[in-house]
C-alpha positions as CSV (number, residue, x, y, z in Angstrom):
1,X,6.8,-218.1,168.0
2,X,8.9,-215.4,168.8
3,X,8.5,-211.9,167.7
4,X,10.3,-211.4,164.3
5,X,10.7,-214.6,163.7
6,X,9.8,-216.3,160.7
7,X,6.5,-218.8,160.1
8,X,7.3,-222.5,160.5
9,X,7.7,-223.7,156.7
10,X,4.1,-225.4,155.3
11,X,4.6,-228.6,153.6
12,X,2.4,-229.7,150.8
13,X,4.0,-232.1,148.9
14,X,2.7,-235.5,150.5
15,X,1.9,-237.2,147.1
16,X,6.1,-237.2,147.2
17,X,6.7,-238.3,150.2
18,X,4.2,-238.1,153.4
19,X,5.7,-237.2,157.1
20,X,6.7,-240.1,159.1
21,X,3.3,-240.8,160.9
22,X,4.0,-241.3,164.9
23,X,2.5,-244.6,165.2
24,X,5.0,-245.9,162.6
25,X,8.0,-244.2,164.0
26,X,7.2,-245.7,167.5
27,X,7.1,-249.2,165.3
28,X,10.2,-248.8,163.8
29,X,11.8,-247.9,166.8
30,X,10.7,-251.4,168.4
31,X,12.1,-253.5,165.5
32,X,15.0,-251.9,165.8
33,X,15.0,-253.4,169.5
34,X,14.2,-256.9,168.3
35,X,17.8,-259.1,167.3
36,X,16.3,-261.9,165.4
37,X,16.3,-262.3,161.7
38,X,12.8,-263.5,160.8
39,X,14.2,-266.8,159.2
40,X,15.7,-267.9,162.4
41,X,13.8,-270.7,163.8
42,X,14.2,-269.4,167.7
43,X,12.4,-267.2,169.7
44,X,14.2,-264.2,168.6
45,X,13.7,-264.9,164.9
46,X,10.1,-266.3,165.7
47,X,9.3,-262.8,167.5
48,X,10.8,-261.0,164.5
49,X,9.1,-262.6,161.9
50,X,5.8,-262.1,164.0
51,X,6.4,-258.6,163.2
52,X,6.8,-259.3,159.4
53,X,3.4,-261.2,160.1
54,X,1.5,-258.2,162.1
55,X,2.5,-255.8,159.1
56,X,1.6,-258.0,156.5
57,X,-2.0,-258.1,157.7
58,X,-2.1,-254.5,158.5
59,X,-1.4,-253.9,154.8
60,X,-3.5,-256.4,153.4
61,X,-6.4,-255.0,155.3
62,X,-5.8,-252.0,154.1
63,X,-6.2,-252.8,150.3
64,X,-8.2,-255.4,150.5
65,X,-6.2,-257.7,149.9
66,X,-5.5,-261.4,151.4
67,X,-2.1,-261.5,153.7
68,X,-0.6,-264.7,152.5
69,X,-0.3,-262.7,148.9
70,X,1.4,-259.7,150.4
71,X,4.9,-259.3,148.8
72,X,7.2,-256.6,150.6
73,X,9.3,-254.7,148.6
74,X,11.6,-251.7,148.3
75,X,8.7,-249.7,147.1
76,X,6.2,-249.0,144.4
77,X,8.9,-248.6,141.6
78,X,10.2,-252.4,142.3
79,X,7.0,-253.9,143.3
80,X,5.7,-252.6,139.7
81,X,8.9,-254.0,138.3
82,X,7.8,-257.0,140.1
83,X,4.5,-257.4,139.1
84,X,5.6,-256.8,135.0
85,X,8.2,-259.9,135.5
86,X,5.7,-261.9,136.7
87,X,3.3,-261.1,133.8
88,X,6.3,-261.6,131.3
89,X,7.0,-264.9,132.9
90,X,4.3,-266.1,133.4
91,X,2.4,-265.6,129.9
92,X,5.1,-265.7,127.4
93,X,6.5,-269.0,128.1
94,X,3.3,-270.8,127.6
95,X,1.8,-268.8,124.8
96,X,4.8,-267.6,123.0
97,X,3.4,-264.2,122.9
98,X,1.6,-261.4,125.1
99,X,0.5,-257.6,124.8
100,X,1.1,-254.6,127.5
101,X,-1.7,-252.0,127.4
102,X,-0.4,-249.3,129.6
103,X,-2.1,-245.9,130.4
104,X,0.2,-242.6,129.0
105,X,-0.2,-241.7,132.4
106,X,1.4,-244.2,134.3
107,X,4.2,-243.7,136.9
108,X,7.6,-244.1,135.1
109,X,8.0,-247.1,137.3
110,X,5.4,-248.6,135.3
111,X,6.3,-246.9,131.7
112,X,10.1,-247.3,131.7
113,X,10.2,-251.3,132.2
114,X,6.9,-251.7,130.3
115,X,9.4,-250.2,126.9
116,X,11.7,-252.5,128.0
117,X,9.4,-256.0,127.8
118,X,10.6,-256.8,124.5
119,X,6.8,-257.5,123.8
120,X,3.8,-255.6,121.9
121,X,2.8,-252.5,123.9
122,X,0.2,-249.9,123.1
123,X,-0.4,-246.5,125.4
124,X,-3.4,-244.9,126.0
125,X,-4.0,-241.3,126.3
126,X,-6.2,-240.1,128.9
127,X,-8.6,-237.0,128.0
128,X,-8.4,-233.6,128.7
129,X,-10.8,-234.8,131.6
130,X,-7.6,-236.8,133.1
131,X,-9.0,-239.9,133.0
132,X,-8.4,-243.0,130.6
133,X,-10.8,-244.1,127.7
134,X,-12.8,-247.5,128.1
135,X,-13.8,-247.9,124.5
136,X,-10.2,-247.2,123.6
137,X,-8.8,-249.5,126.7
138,X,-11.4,-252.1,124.6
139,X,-10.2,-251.7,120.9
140,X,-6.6,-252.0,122.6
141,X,-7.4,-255.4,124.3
142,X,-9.1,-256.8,121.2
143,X,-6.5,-256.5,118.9
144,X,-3.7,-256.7,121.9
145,X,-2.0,-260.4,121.5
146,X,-3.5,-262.6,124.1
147,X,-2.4,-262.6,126.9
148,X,-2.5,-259.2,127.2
149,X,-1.7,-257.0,130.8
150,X,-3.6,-253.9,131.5
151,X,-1.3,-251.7,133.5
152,X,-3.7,-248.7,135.0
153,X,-3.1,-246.5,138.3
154,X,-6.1,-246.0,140.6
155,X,-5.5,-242.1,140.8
156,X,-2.7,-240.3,139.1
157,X,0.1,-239.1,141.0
158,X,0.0,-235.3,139.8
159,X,-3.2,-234.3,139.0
160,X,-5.4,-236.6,141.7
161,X,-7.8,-238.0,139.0
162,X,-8.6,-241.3,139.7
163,X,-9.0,-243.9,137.2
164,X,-12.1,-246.3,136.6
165,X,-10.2,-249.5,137.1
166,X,-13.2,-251.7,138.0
167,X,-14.5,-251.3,134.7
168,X,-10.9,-251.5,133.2
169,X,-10.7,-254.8,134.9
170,X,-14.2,-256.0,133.8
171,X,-13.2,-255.5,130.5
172,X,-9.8,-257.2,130.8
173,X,-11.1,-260.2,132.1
174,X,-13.6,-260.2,129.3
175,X,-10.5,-260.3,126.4
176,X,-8.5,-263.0,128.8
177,X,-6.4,-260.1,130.2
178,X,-4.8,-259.7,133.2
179,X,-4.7,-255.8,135.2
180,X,-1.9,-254.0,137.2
181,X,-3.1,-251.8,139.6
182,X,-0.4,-249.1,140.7
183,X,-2.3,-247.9,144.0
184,X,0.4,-246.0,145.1
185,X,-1.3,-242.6,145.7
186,X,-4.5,-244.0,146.2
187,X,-4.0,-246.2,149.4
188,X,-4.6,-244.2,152.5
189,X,-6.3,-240.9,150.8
190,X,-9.6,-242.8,149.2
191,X,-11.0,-246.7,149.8
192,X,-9.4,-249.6,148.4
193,X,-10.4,-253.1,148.0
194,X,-8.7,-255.7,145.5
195,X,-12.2,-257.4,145.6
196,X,-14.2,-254.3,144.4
197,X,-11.6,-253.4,142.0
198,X,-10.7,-257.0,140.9
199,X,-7.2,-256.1,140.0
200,X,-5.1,-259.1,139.5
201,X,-1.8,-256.9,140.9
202,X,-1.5,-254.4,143.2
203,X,1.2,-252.3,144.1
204,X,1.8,-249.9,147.6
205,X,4.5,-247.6,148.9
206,X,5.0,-247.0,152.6
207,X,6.4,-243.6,152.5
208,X,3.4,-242.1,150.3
209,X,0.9,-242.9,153.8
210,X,3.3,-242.2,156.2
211,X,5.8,-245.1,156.3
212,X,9.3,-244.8,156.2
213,X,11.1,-245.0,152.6
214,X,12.7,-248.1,150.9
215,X,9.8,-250.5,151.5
216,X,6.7,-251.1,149.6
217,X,4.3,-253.6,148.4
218,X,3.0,-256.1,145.6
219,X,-0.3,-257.8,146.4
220,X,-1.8,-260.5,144.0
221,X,-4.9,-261.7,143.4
222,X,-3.5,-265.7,142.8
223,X,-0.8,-267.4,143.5
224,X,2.1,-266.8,140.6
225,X,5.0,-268.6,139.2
226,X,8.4,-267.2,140.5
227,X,10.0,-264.9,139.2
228,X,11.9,-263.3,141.2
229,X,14.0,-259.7,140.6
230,X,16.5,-261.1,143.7
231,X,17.5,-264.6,143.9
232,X,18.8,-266.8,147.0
233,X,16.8,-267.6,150.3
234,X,13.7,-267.1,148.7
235,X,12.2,-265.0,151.4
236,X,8.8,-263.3,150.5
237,X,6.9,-266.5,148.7
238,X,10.2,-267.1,147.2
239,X,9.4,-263.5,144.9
240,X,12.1,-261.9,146.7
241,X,15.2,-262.9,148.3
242,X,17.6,-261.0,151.6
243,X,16.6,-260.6,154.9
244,X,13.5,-258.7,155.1
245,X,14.0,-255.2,156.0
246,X,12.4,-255.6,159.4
247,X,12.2,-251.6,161.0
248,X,11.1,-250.1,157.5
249,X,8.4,-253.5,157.3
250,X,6.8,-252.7,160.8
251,X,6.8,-249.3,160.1
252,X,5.0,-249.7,156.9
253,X,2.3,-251.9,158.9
254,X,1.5,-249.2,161.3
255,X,1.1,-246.7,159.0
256,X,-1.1,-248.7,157.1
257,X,-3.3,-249.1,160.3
258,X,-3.3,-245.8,161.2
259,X,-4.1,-245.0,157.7
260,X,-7.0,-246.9,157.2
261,X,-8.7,-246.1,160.9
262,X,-7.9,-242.0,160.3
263,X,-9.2,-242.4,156.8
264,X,-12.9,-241.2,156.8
265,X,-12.0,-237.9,158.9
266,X,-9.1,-237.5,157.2
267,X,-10.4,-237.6,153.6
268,X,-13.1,-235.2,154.2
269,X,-11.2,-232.5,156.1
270,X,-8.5,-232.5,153.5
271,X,-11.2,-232.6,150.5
272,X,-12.3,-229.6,152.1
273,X,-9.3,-227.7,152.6
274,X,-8.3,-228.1,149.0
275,X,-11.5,-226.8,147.9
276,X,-10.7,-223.8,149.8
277,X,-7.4,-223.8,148.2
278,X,-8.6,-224.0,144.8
279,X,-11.4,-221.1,145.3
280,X,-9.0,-218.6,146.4
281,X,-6.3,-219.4,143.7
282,X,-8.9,-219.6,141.1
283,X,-10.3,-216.3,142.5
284,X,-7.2,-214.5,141.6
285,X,-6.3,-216.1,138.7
286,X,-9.6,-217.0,136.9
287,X,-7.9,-218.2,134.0
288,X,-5.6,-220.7,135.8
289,X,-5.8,-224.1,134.6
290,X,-7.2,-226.8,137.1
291,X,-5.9,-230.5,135.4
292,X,-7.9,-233.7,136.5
293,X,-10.9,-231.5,137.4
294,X,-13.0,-233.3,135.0
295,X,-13.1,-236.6,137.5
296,X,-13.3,-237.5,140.9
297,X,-10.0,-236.5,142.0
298,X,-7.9,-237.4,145.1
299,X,-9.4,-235.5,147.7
300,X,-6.1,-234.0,148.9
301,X,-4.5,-233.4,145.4
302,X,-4.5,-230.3,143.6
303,X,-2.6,-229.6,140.2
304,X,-3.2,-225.9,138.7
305,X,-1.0,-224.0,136.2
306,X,-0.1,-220.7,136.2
307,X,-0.4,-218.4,133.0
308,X,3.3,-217.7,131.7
309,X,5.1,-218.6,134.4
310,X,7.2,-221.7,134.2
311,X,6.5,-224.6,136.9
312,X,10.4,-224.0,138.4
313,X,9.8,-220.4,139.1
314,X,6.4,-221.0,140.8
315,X,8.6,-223.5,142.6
316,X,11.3,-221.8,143.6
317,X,9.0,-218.6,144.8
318,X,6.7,-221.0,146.6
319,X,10.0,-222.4,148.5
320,X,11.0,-218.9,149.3
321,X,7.8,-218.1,151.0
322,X,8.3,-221.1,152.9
323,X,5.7,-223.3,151.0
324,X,7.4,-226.5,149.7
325,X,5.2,-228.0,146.6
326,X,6.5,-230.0,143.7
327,X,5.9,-229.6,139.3
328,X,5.2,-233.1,138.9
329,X,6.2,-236.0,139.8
330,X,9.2,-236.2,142.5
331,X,10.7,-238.9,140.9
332,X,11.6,-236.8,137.6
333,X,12.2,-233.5,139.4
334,X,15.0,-231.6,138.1
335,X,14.3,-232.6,134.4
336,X,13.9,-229.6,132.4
337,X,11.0,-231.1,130.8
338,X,7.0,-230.6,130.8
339,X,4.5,-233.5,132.6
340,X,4.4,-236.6,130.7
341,X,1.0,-236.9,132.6
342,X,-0.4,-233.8,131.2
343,X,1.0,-234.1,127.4
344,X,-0.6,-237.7,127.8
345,X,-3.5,-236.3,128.7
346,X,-3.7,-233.9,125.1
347,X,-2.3,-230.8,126.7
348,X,0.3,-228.9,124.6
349,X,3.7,-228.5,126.2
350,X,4.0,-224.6,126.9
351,X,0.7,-225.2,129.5
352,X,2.6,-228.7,131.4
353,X,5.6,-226.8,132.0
354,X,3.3,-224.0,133.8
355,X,1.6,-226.8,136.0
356,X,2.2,-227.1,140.0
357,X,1.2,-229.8,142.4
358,X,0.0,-229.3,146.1
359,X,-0.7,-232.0,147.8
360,X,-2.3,-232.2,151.6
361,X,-2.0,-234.6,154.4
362,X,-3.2,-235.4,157.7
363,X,-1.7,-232.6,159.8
364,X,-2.5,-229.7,156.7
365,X,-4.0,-227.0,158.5
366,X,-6.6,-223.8,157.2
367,X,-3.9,-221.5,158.1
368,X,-1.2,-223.5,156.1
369,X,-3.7,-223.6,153.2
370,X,-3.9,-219.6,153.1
371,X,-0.2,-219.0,153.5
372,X,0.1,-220.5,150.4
373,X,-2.7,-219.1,148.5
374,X,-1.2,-215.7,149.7
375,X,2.2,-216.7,148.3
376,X,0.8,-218.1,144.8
377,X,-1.3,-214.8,144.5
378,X,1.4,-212.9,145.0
379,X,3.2,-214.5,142.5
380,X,1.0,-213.7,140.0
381,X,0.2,-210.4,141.0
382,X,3.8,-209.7,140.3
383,X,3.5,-211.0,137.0
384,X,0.5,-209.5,135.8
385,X,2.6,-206.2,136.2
C-alpha cells in the first residue's frame, strides 16, 4: 500500500453473502466451458450432467445427507418454499388436516410462506438466551393437528445461536411430526449430519459458504410425493423443472468441498477472532448488549447493540471507516424496522433497532478484526460526549 493511501475495506458480513471461494470460481469457470445440457443423452450432455452428479455428492457429504435426495435449487428461500409444499401436499390430502409449528425466529423464507399455508400454525418464541423452548416446542406438537411440521433453523442467521434440533426432532417424531431444518448458516461454519440431527428436510444455500448466488439446496430424509414449485421436464426427481443451472451447480459443489475439508481450522481460528472481537467491544462499552450469548453460538457470528445509537447509524459509520457489517438480516435490509429475531426472542423494540451483526469468514484476519473494534469504539466514544 502506498503512502497516503487508504486501508483496503474489511468485510464482515459473510452470514449475507460469503466471498466467492477460489476453488468454486475455477469450477464455475469449467462448466461454463462444457456445451451440453445435462438431459442430453450424448457425451456432451453425459459430461455435463456428470458435473450435476460430482456436486450433488459434494453437497450431500457435506450435510450428511444421501446424494440421490439432493434437490438443487435457486437458494435457501425456494428450497424452504420447497420443502413447505411438499409438507402441504403431502399431509393434507390424506388426512384432511395438518399443523405448522414454526420458531419466531425463522428466516422470512420460512415465516412468510408458512402465513400463507392456509393451515393451523403456532410460533414459538425463543428466550432471551436465543434459543427455542422444548417443553413449549412439546405442548405445541400435542395439541398441533396431526400431521404437524416443525420448522426450526440449526443456528440463527443474526445472532449465531444455534438451535437444539436433535431433540426438536426427537420430540416430533414422538407426536407423528415431521421437522424442517433451515441449515443455511450452519453448513460450512459448524458440523452437520442429517443422521445426527434426524431432520426430515434440509435446506442449503451456496453463496452463504462461498458458492455463487441463485443456487441452493433441499435434502430429504425419504423419498416425497411431487410437488413441484416449476412444472415441465421434471428435472431434479421431478421436484423441479428447467435446465439445471450448470456453472452456479458446480460451483456450489466445490465450495461445499472446500467447506467441509477447511472446516476444523477454519472454525476455530474464526471462533477465536470473534472472541477477541467481542472483548475489546465489550471493553469499551460494558453495557453493550451481546444477543445469543446464552448458547453455543456460530463460532464466526457476533450480534451486539449499541446503547442509543440506532443500528443504521452504526451502519453507516462502520461503512465509512471502511468496515462493511449488516443490522440484521440482508434480506430485510432497508426496512426501517427492529429484528424480528430479537423481538421474537422477548427483547423490546428500542434495544433491536440498536443491534449490529459481524460476521467472519475464512480469509478474516486479527488486523481486520481491530480495525473494526477501533471504528465501533470510536463510535461510541463520540456518543458518550
Amino acid at each position: 500500500m502506498t503512502a497516503g493511501a487508504n486501508p483496503a475495506p474489511v468485510y464482515l458480513d459473510y452470514n449475507a453473502t460469503a466471498p466467492v471461494r477460489p476453488e468454486a470460481k475455477a469450477a464455475m469457470l469449467a462448466a461454463l466451458d462444457a456445451p451440453g445440457n445435462p438431459s442430453s443423452v450424448h457425451r456432451f450432455g453425459r459430461a455435463a450432467r456428470a458435473l450435476i452428479e460430482q456436486a450433488r455428492v459434494a453437497v450431500a457429504e457435506l450435510v450428511g445427507g444421501e446424494p440421490k435426495r439432493v434437490i438443487f435449487t435457486s437458494g435457501g428461500t425456494e428450497a424452504n418454499n420447497l420443502a413447505l409444499k411438499l409438507f402441504r401436499s403431502h399431509a393434507a390430502p390424506q388426512t384432511g388436516g395438518a399443523g405448522l409449528i414454526l420458531s419466531a425466529i425463522e428466516h422470512d423464507s420460512v415465516l412468510r410462506p408458512g402465513r400463507h399455508m392456509d393451515i393451523p400454525t403456532v410460533a414459538l418464541p425463543a428466550g432471551r438466551d436465543g434459543a427455542v423452548s422444548l417443553p413449549a416446542l412439546e405442548k405445541a406438537l400435542a395439541e398441533s393437528p396431526k400431521p404437524a411440521l416443525v420448522a426450526l433453523m440449526l443456528a440463527n442467521n443474526e445472532t449465531g445461536a444455534i438451535q437444539p434440533v436433535a431433540e426438536a426432532t426427537r420430540l416430533a417424531h414422538e407426536h407423528g411430526a415431521l421437522l424442517l431444518c433451515d441449515a443455511v448458516q450452519a453448513a460450512g461454519k459448524i458440523p452437520v449430519d442429517m443422521a445426527a440431527l434426524g431432520c426430515d428436510l434440509l435446506s442449503l444455500s451456496a453463496h452463504k459458504i462461498g458458492g455463487p448466488t441463485g443456487v441452493g439446496a433441499l435434502v430429504t430424509r425419504d423419498d416425497w410425493i411431487p410437488a413441484p414449485l416449476l412444472r415441465g421436464g421434471g428435472q431434479e426427481l421431478g421436484q423441479r423443472a428447467g435446465t439445471e443451472n450448470l456453472p452456479g451447480i458446480a460451483g456450489f459443489g466445490a465450495a461445499a468441498k472446500a467447506a467441509r475439508q477447511a472446516l476444523p481450522e477454519t472454525a476455530a481460528r474464526v471462533a477465536a477472532l470473534r472472541e477477541r472481537l467481542q472483548a475489546a467491544l465489550l471493553a469499551a462499552c460494558p453495557e453493550a448488549p451481546v444477543y445469543g450469548n446464552g448458547v453455543p453460538r456460530l463460532p464466526n457470528t457476533l450480534c451486539i447493540g449499541m446503547p442509543g445509537v440506532p443500528a443504521e447509524t452504526q451502519v453507516m459509520a462502520l461503512d465509512l471507516a471502511g468496515i462493511a457489517v449488516s443490522a440484521g438480516s440482508a434480506c430485510s435490509s432497508g426496512k426501517v424496522t427492529p429484528s424480528h429475531v430479537l423481538t421474537g426472542m422477548g427483547y423490546p423494540e428500542p434495544a433491536a433497532r440498536e443491534a449490529i451483526r459481524f460476521s467472519l469468514g475464512w480469509d478474516t484476519t486479527a488486523e481486520d478484526i481491530d480495525r473494526a473494534a477501533a471504528a465501533w469504539t470510536a463510535l461510541w466514544d463520540r456518543k458518550k460526549k
